[in-house]
PAMIKOL-290985 format. One line per field, with one value per atom (N, C-alpha, C, O): residue number from 1; y, z, x; atom name; residue in one letter. Coordinates in steps of 0.02 Angstrom, whole numbers, plus 50000, padded with zeros to 5 digits. Layout:
<atoms>
kolza <- [NUM, ...]
yy <- [Y, ...]
zz <- [Z, ...]
xx <- [X, ...]
vexmi <- [CA, ...]
gulo <- [a, ...]
</atoms>
This chain:
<atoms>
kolza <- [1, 1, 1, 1, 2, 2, 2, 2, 3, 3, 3, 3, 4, 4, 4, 4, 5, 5, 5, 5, 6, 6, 6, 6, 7, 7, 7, 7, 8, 8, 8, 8, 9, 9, 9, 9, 10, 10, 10, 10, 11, 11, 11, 11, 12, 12, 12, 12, 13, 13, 13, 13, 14, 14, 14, 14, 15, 15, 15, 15, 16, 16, 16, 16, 17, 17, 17, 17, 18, 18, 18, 18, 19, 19, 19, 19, 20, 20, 20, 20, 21, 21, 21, 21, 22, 22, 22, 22, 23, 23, 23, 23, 24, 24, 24, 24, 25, 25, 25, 25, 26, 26, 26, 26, 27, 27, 27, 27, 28, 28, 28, 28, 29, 29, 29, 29, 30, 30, 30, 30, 31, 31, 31, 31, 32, 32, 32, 32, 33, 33, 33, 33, 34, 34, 34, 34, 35, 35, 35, 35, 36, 36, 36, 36, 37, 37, 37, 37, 38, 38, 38, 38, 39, 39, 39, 39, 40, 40, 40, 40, 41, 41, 41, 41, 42, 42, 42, 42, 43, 43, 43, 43, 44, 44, 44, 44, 45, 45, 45, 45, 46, 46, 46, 46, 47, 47, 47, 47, 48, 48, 48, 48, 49, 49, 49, 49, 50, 50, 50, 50, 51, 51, 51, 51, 52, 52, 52, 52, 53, 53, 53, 53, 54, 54, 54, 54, 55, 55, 55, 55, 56, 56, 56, 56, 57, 57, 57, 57, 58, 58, 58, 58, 59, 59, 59, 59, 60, 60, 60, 60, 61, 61, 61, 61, 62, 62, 62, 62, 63, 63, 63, 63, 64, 64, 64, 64, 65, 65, 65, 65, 66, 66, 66, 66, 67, 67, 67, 67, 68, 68, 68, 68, 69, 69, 69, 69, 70, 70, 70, 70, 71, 71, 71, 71, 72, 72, 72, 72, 73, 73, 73, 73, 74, 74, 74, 74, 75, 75, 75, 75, 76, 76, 76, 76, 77, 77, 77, 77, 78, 78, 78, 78, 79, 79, 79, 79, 80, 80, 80, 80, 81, 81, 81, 81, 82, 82, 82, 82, 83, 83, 83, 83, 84, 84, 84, 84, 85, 85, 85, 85, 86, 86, 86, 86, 87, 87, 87, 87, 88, 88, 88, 88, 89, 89, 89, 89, 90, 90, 90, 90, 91, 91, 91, 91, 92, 92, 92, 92, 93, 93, 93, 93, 94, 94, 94, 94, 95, 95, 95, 95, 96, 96, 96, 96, 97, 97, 97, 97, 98, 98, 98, 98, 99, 99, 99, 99, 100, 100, 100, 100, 101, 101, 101, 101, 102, 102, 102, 102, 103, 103, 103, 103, 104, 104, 104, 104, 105, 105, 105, 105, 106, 106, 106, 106, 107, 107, 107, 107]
yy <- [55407, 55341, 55343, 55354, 55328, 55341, 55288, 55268, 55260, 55229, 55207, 55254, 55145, 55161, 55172, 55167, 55192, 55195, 55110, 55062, 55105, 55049, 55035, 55039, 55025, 55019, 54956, 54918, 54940, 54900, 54867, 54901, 54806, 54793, 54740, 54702, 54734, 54672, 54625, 54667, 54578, 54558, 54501, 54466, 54485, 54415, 54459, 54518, 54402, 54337, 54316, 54349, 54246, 54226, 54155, 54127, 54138, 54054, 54038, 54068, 53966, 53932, 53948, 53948, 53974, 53987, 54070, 54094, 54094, 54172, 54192, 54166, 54240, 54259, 54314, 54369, 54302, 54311, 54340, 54340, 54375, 54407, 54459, 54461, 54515, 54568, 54583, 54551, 54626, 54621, 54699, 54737, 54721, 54748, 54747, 54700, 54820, 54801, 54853, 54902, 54846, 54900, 54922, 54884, 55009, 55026, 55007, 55029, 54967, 54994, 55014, 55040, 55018, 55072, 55117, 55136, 55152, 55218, 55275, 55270, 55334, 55382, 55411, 55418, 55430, 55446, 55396, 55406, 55331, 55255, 55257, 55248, 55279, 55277, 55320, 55304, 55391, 55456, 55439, 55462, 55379, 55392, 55335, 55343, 55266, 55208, 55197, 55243, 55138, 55130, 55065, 55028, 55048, 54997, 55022, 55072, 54966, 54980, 54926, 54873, 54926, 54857, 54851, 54896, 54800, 54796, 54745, 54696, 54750, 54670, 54685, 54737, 54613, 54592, 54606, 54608, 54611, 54607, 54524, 54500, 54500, 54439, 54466, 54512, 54416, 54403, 54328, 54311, 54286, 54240, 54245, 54238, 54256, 54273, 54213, 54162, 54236, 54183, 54209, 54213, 54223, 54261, 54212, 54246, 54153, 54107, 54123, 54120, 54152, 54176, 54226, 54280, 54216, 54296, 54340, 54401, 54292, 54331, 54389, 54441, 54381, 54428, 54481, 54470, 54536, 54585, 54589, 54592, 54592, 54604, 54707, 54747, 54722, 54777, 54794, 54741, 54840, 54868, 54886, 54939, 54861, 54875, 54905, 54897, 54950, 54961, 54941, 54916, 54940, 54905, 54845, 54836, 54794, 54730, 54723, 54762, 54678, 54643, 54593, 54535, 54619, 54584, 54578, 54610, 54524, 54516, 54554, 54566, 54577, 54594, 54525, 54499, 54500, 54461, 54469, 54460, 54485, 54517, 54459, 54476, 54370, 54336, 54329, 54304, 54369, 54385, 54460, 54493, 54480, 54547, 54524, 54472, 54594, 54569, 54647, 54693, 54664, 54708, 54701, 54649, 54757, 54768, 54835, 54889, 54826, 54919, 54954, 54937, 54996, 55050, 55048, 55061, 55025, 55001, 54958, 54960, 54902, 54856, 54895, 54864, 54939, 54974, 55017, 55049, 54995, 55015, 55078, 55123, 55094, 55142, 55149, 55107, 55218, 55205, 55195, 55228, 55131, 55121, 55150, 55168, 55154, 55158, 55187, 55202, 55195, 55198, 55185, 55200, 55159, 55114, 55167, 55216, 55164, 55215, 55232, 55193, 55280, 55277, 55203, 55177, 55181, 55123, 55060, 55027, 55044, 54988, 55010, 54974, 55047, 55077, 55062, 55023, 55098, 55080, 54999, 54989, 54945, 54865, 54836, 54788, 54882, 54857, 54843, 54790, 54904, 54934, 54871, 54829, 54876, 54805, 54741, 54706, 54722, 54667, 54645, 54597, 54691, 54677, 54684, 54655, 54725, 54707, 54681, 54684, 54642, 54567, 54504, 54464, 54505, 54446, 54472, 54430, 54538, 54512, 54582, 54604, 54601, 54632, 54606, 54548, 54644, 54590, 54550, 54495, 54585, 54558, 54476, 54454]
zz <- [61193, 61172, 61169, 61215, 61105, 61090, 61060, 61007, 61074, 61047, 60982, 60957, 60941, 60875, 60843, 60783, 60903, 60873, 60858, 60892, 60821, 60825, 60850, 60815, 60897, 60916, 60917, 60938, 60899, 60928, 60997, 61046, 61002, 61088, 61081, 61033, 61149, 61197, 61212, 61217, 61222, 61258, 61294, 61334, 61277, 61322, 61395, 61403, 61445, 61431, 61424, 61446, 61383, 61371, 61391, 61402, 61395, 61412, 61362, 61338, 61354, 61318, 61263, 61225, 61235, 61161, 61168, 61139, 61186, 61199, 61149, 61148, 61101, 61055, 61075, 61095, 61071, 61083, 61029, 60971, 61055, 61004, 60991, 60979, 60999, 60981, 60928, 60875, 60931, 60869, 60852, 60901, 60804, 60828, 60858, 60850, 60913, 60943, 60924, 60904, 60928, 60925, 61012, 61056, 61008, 61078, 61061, 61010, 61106, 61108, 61176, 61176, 61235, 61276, 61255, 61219, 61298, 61292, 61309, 61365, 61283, 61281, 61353, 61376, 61392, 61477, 61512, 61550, 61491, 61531, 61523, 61567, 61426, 61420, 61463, 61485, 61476, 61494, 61578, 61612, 61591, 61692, 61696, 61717, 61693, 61694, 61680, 61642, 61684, 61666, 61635, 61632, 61605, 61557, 61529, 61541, 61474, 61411, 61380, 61364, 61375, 61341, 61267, 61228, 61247, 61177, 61142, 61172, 61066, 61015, 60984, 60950, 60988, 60953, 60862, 60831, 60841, 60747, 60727, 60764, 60678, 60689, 60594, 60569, 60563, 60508, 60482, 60423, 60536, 60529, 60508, 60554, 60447, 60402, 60395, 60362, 60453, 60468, 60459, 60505, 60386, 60353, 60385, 60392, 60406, 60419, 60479, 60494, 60538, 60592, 60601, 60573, 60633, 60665, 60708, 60714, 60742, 60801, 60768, 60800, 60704, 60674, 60643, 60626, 60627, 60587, 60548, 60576, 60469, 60422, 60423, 60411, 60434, 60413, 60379, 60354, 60366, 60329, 60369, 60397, 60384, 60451, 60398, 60339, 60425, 60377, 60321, 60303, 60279, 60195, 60198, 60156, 60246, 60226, 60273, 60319, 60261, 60274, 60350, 60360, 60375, 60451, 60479, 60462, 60525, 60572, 60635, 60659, 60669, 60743, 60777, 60761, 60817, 60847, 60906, 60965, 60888, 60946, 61005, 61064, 60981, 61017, 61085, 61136, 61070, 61106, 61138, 61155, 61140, 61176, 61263, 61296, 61274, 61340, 61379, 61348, 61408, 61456, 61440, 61427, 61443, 61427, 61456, 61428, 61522, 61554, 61478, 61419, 61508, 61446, 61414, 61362, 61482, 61459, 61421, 61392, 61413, 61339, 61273, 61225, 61261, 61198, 61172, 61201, 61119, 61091, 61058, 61072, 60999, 60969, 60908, 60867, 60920, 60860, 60800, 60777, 60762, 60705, 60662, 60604, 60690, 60631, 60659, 60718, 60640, 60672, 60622, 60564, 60631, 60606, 60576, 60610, 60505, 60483, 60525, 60568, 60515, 60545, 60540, 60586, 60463, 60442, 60486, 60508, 60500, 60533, 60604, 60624, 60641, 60695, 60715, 60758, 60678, 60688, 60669, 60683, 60645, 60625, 60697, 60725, 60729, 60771, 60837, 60867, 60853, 60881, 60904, 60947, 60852, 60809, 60830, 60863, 60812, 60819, 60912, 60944, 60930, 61013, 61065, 61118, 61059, 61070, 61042, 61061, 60976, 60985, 61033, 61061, 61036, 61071, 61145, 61188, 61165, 61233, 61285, 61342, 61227, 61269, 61277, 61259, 61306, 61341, 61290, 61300, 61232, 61171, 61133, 61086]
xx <- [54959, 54937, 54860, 54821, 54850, 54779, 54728, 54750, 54672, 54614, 54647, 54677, 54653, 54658, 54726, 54740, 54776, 54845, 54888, 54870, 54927, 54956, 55057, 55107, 55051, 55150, 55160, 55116, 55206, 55266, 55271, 55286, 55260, 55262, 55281, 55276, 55313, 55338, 55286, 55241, 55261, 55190, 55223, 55190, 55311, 55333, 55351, 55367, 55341, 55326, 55252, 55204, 55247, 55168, 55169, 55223, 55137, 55094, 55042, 54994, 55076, 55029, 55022, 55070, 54934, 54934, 54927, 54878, 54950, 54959, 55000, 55056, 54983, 55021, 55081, 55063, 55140, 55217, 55253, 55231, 55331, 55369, 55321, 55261, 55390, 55386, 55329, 55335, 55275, 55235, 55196, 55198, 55170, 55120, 55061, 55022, 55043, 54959, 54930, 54960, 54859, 54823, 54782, 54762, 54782, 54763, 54674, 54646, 54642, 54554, 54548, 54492, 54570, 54535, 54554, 54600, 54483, 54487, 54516, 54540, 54526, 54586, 54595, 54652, 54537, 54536, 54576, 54623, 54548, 54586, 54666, 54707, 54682, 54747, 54788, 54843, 54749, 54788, 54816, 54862, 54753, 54765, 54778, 54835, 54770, 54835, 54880, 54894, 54956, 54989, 54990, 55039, 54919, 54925, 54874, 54841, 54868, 54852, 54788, 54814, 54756, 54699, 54716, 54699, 54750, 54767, 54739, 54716, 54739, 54742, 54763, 54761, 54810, 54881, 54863, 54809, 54930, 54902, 54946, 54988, 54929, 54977, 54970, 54938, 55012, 55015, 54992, 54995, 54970, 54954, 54853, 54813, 54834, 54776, 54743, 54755, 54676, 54645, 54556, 54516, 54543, 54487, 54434, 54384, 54423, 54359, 54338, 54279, 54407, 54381, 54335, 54343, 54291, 54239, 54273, 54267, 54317, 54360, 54412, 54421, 54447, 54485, 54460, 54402, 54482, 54488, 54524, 54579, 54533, 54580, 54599, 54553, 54646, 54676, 54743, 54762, 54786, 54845, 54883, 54869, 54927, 54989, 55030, 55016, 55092, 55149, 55147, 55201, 55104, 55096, 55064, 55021, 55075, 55048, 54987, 54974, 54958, 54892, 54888, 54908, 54870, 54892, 54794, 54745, 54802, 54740, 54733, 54788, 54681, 54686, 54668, 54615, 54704, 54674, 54618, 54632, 54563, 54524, 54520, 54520, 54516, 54530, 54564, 54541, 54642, 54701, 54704, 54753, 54618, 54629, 54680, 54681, 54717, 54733, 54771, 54744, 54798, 54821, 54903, 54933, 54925, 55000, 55025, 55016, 55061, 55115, 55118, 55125, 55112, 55130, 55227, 55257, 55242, 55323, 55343, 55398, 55288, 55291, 55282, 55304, 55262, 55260, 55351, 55394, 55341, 55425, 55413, 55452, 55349, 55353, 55285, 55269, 55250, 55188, 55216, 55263, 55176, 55211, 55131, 55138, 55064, 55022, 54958, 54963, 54918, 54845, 54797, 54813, 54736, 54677, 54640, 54628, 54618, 54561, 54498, 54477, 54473, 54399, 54346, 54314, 54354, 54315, 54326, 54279, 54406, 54438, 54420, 54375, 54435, 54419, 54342, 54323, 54305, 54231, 54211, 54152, 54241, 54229, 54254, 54229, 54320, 54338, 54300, 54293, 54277, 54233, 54194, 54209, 54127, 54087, 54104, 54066, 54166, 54183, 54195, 54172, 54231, 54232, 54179, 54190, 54109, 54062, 54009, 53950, 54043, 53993, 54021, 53985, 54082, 54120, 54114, 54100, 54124, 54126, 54076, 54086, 54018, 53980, 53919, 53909, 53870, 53801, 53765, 53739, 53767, 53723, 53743, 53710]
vexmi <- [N, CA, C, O, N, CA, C, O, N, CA, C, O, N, CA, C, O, N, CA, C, O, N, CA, C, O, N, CA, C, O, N, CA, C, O, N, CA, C, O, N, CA, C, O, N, CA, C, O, N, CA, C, O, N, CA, C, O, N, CA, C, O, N, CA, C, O, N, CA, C, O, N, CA, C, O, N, CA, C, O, N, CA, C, O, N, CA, C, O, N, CA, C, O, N, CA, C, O, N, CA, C, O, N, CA, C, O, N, CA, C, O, N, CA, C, O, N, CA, C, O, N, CA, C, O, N, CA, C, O, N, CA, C, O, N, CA, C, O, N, CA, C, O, N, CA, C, O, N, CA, C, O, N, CA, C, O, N, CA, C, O, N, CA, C, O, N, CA, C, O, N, CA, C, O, N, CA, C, O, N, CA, C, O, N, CA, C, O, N, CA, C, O, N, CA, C, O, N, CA, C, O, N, CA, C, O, N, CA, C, O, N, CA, C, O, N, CA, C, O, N, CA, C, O, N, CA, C, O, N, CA, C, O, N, CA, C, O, N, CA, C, O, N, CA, C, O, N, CA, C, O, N, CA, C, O, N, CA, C, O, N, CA, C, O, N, CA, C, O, N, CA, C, O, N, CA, C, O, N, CA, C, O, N, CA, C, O, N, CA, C, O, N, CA, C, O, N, CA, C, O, N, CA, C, O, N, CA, C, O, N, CA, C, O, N, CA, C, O, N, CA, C, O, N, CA, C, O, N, CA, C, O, N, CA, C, O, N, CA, C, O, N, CA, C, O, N, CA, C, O, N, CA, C, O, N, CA, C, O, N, CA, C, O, N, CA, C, O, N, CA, C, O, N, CA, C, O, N, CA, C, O, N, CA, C, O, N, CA, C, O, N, CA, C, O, N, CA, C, O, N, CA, C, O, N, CA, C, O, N, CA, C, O, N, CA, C, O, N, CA, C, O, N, CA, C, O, N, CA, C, O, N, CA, C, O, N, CA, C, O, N, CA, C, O, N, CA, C, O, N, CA, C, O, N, CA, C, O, N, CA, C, O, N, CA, C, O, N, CA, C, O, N, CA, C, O, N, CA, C, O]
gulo <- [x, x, x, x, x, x, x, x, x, x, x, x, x, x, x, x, x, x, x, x, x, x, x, x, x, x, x, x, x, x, x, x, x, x, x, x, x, x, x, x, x, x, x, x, x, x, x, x, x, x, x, x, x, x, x, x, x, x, x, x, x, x, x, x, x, x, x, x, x, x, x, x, x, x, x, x, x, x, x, x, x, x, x, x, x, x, x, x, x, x, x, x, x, x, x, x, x, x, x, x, x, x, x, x, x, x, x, x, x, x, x, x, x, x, x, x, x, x, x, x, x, x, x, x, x, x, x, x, x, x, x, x, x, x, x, x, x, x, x, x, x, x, x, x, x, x, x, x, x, x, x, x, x, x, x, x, x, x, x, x, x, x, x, x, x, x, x, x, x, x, x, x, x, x, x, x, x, x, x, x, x, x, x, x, x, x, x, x, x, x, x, x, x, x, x, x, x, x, x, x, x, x, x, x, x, x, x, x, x, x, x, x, x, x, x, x, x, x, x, x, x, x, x, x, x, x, x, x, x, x, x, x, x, x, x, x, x, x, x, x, x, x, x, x, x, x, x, x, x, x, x, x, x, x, x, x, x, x, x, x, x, x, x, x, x, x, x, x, x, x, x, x, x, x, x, x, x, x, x, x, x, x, x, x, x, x, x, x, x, x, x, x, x, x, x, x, x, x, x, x, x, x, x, x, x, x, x, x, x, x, x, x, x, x, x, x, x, x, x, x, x, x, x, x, x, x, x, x, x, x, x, x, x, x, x, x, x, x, x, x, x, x, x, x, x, x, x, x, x, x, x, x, x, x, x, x, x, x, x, x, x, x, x, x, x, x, x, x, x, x, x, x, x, x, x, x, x, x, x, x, x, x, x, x, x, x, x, x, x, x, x, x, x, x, x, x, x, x, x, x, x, x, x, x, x, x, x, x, x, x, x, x, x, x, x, x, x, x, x, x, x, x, x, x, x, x, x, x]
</atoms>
């Protein structure tokens, strides 16, 4: 399980406005973190295309057009994951990057 890969996960149960059902995520920790914990730092993909947000990323899931919700970053056992369905180009990867330390690093 790697930086950048995309599976299949469980994320119930959730609260509140926590995005739920089975969905795809994408991994952003990092690959040392992935190798020696048993969870995972993820953001959710939704299909719910919400281009005005700053908080999203537009990318290509299995053919279609899905958001990351970087909003909904959150922690997930590695036992919530069902199966890699995809992984993020270099380009998406590096926006992602971008995008999560503007929201939640010192700058």
């Amino acid at each position: 399980m790697k930086r950048g890969e995309i599976f299949l996960a469980r994320p119930d149960p959730v609260e509140d406005t926590e995005i739920g059902k089975t969905r795809p995520v994408v991994i952003v920790s990092d690959d040392l973190r992935n190798q020696l914990l048993q969870t995972l730092v993820v953001c959710p993909l939704t299909s719910q295309l919400r281009p005005q947000w700053r908080s999203r990323l537009r990318v290509r899931c299995v053919g279609k057009d899905a958001d990351v919700a970087v909003d909904q970053i959150r922690v997930l056992s590695r036992a919530r994951l069902i199966r890699r369905i995809g992984q993020l180009g270099p380009p998406a990867a590096a926006a992602l990057r971008r995008l999560i330390s503007e929201m939640y690093g010192d700058g």
